[in-house]
N, C-alpha and C positions, 0 to 999 in steps of 0.2 A: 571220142577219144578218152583216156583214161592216165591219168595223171596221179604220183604220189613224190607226194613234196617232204622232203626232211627240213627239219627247222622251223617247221610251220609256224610254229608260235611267236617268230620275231617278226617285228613289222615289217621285212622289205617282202617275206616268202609268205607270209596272209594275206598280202596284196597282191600277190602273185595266183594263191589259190582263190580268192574271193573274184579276181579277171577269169580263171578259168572255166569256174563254174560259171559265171556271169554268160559265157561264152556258150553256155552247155553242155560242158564236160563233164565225164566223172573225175570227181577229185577226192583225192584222201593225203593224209598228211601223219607224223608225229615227229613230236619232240620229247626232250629229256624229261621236261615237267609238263603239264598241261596247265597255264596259266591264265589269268584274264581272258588274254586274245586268243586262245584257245577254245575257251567256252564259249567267246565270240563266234568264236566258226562252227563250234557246234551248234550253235543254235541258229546258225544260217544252213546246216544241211548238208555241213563239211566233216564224214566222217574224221576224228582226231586220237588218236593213239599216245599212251603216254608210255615212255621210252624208245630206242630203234631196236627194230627187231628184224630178221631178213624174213621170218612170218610173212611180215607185211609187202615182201616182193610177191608179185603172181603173174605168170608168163602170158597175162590180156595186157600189162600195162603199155601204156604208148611209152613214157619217157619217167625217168627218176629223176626228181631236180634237185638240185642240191643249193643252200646256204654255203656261202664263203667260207665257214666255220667247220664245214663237215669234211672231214675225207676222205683220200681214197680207198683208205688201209677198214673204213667201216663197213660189215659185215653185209649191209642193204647194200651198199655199192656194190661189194664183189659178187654180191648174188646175182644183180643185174645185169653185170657182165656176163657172168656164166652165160645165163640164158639169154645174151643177147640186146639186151632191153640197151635203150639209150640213155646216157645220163650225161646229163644239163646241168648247168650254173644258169643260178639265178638269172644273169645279167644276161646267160644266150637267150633264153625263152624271153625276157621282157625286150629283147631287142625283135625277136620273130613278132610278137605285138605288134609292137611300134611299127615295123616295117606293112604290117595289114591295114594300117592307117592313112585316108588322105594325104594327112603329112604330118610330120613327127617333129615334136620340141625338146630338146635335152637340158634341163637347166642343173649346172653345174657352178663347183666353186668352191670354196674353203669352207665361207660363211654363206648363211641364209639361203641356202637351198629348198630347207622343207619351207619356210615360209612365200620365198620367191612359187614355190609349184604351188604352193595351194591358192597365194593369190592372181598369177595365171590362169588356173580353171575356174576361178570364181569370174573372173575379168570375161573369159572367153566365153564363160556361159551367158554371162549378160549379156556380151557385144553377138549373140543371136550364131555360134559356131559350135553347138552342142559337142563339146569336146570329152574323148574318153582320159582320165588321169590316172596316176599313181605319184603315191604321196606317203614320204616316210611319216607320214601322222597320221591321227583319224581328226575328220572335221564333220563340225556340225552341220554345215554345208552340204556333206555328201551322209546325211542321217547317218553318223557316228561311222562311218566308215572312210579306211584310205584310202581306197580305188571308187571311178566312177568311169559307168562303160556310156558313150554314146557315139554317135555317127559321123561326127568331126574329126580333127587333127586331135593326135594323142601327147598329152604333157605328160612330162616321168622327171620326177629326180631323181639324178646321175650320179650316186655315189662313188667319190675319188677313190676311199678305203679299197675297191675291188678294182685291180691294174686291169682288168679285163673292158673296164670301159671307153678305152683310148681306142677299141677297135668298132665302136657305134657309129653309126654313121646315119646322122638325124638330118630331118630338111631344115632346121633351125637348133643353132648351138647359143643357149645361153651360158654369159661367163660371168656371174657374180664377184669373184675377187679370186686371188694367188696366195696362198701363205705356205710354209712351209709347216702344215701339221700333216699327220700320219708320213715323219721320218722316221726311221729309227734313231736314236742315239747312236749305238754300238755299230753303224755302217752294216747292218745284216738286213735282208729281207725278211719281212715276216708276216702273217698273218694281219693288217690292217697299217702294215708301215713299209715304204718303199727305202731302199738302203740309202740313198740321198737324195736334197735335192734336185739333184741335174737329172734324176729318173723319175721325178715326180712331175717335174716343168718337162720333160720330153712325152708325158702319156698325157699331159692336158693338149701339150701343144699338137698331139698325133689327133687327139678327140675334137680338137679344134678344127683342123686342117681338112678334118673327113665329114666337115658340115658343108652342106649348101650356103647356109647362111650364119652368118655370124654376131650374136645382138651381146657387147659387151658394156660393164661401167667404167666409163672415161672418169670419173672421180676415183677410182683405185690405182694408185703411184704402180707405173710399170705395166699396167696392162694394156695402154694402146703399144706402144713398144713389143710387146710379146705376141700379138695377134698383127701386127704389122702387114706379116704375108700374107691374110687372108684377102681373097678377090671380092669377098661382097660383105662389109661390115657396116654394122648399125651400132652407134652408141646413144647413151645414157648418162643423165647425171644433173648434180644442181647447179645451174646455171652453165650446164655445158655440153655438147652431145646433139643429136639427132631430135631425142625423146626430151625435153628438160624440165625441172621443175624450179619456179620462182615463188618468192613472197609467200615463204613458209611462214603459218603463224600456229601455232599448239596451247593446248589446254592441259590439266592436270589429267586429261580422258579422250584426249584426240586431238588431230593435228590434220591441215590443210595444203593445197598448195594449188598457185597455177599449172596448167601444162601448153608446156607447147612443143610443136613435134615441127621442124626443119624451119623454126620460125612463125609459125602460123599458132595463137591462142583454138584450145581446143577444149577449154573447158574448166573449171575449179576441181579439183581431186580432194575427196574429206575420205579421212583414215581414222577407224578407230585404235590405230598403233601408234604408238609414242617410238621418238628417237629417228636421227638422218636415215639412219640403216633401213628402215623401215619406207622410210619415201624413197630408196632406192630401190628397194624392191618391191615396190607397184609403180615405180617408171618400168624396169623390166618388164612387167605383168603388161604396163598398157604399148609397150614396145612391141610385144608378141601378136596380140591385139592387130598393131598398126600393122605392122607387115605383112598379117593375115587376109588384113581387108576387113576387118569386123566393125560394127559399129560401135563408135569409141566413144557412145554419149552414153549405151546401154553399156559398157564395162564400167565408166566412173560411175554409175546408178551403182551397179554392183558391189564395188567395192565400198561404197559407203555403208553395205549393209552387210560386210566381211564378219562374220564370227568366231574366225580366228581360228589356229590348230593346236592341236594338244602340245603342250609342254610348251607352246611359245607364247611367253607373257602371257598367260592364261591364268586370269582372275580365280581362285579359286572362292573366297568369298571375303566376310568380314565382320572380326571379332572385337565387339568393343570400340566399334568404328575405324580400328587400324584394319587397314587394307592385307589381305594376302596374294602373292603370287606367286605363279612357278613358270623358271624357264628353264630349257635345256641346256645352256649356256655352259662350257664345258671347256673352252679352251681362251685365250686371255683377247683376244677380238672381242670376240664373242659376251665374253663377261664384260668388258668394257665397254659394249651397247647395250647391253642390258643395263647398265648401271646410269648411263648416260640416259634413255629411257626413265630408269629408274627417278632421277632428278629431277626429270621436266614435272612430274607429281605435284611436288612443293613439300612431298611430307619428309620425315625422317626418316633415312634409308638402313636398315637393318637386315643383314646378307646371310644366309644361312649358306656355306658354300660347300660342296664338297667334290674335292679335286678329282677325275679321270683317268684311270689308267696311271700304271706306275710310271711308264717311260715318256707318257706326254709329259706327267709333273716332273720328273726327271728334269726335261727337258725347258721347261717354261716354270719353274716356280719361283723364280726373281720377278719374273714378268706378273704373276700372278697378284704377286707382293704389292708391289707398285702400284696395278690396277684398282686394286681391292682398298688401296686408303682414297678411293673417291666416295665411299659408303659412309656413313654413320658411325656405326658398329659391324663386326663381321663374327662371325660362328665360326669355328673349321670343324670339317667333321674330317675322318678319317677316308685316305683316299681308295677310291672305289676301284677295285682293281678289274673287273671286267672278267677274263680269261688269263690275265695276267698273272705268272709268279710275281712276287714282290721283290723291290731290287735294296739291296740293304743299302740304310741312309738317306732312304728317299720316303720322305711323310711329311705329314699336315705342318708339325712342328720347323720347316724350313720357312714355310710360308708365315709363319707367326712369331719367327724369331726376326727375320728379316723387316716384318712390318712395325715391330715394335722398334725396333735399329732407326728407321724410318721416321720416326718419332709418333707413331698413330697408335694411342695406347689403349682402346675400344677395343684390339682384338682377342677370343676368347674359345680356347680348344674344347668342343665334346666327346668325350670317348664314347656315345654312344646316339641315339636319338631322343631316349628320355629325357637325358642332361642337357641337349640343344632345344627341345621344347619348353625344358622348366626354364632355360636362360633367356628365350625369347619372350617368354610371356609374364617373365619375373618383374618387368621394368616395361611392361607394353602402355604404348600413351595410343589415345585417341587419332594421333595424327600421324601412325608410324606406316610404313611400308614396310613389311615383313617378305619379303624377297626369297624365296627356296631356288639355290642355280646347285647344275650339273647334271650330268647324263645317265647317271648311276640311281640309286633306287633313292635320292632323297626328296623325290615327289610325294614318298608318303608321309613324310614330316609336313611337308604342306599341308595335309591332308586332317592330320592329326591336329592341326593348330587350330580346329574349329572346335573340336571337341572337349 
């Protein structure tokens, strides 16, 4: 079959092509720019095209898949209807996937998705269930790649952002946590935001409902309550649940625990992941595990030797013996286990933050505020709009008014990357944590701080 994917170049649709080829297909792909992960697929054998062009329609293809982001009104679409051709969303074809699979895992949730799926297929690869994945990250695990095709049950993170995923229907529904991000402010549906909560809690709750089985964290307030009605549920959590973990003890570099699953000791769990968020999702991971039947002495083997995915808490290295890292952390949960993380270290916590999306910060930059005086010092960089117009009123400087109101007077605006790198390393000590958070491009400030 023959396949050409728009958007290629962003992680959920390279995952997509890199499964199909994997599968034997012909694939082809383009996007607006051809970037990183682009050259990535070229050099795996994935012709890649830089801009769309309807050129690139040809009456052999089987199907035109499309990113979330692309629509209908673009030139490749209408060509392919002309002639017939079928056109897909991402999320149909990765469910046709999943449904070719022994049995299908969806892990889903507000927070810690990419990290819960990647340490799942690490888990499941140990416990002897050579499982096929897809993984909004690349990991070194699957030699720098998101997807990994094998002969077992298939894990996928289930991105909330696309409403199209309430209508999956996986033999195992993971449910990491509920929060209300990707709402709109303005009560409008949109491109990665549902008009309210009560439509965002209705397509988890439809995604939920249309699982066989259901493995959620009973440590997140309101989530047994919300999954209530399912007929066959499994929980999680520290010191409570199906799956549990006790007698946590951590390190400036890694962190332990017992496990025990319906009562019965099953083993010592060692993480190279710092922070509670983190032992909850490798109780998930080994919850997946148990319900499969795998052996649960070769996942804790595995996980102890996790490598970790890109952009999460990912060492990047270390200058002058202060530590650097970056994490994807992007909304005020999220930065607040990182930061929490961040502490178990012992060093001095120094945040390089830069806020997401106009109408998340819109919507959360009080919350931000607050979170962000558990650090040391904090950086703001200007906020990373994504696809987003800008909403007048809404910038870094709410966040930095607020915290200094707060009485936290370390914090310190960069108009740009140069002036966040000279201010980071202006005042670097030996024993500092240099932290890069957000989903926007300030990974390459990380980057830039070895240099």
């Amino acid at each position: 079959m023959n396949y050409h994917l728009m958007a290629v170049c962003g992680i959920g649709v390279s995952g997509l092509a890199r499964l199909l080829k994997a599968q034997g297909h012909q694939v082809s792909g383009c996007d607006a720019k051809v970037n990183e992960m682009g050259q990535q697929l070229i050099s795996e054998g994935i012709e890649v095209w830089e801009k769309h062009n309807p050129d690139h329609i040809s009456e052999d293809l089987t199907a035109l898949i499309l990113s979330t982001a692309i629509k209908d009104s673009e030139p490749e679409v209408v060509k392919a209807r002309e002639l017939g051709i079928p056109v897909l969303r991402r999320i149909q074809v990765l469910d046709e996937i999943m449904q070719g699979a022994p049995a299908s895992i969806g892990i889903a949730g507000t927070h810690g998705k990419t990290t819960t799926t990647s340490l799942t297929a690490v888990a499941m690869m140990g416990a002897g269930l050579d499982p096929s994945a897809f993984v909004g990250s690349v990991l070194p695990d699957f030699e720098g790649s998101n997807v990994r095709l094998g002969s077992g049950p298939f894990v996928a993170e289930i991105d909330e952002s696309d409403p199209q995923f309430q209508h999956l229907k996986v033999s195992i529904a993971v449910m990491t946590n509920l929060e209300d991000d990707h709402v709109s402010p303005d009560g409008q549906a949109s491109e990665n935001y549902y008009a309210s909560v009560e439509s965002l809690h209705a397509a988890f709750r439809e995604y939920v409902q249309n699982a066989q089985k259901l493995i959620y964290c009973a440590d997140w307030e309101g989530l047994d309550a919300f999954t209530a009605n399912h007929p066959d549920r499994v929980s999680y959590g520290i010191g409570r649940g199906d799956y549990q973990a006790f007698n946590i003890e951590s390190t400036d570099q890694s962190q332990s625990f017992d496990l025990l699953v319906r009562g019965e000791y099953r083993g010592r769990v060692f993480l190279t992941l710092l922070g509670n968020h983190n032992v909850l999702n490798s109780l998930a991971a080994l919850s997946v595990v148990g319900e499969l039947g795998g052996d649960m002495a070769g996942a804790i083997t595995a996980l102890a030797q996790f490598r970790g995915a890109g952009r999460r808490w990912q060492e990047i290295g270390r200058r002058s013996g202060a530590l650097i890292v970056d994490d994807y952390a992007h909304n005020p949960t999220k930065v607040q286990a990182a930061l929490q993380a961040a502490r178990q270290t012992g060093r001095r916590v120094r945040v390089i933050f830069q806020p997401h999306r106009y109408k998340r910060t819109q919507l959360s930059w009080e919350r931000y505020a607050t979170i962000l005086t558990a650090a040391d010092e904090v950086i703001l960089l200007d906020i990373y709009g994504a696809s987003e117009t800008p909403i007048e009123g809404v910038h870094s400087g709410l966040i930095q008014s607020r915290m200094t109101e707060l009485g936290f007077a370390a914090v310190f605006y960069a108009q740009n990357f140069d002036e966040a790198i000279r201010l980071a390393l202006s005042s670097l000590q030996e024993n500092d944590l240099l932290l890069t958070l957000g989903a926007g491009d300030v990974t390459r400030i990380a980057v830039r701080l070895l240099e």
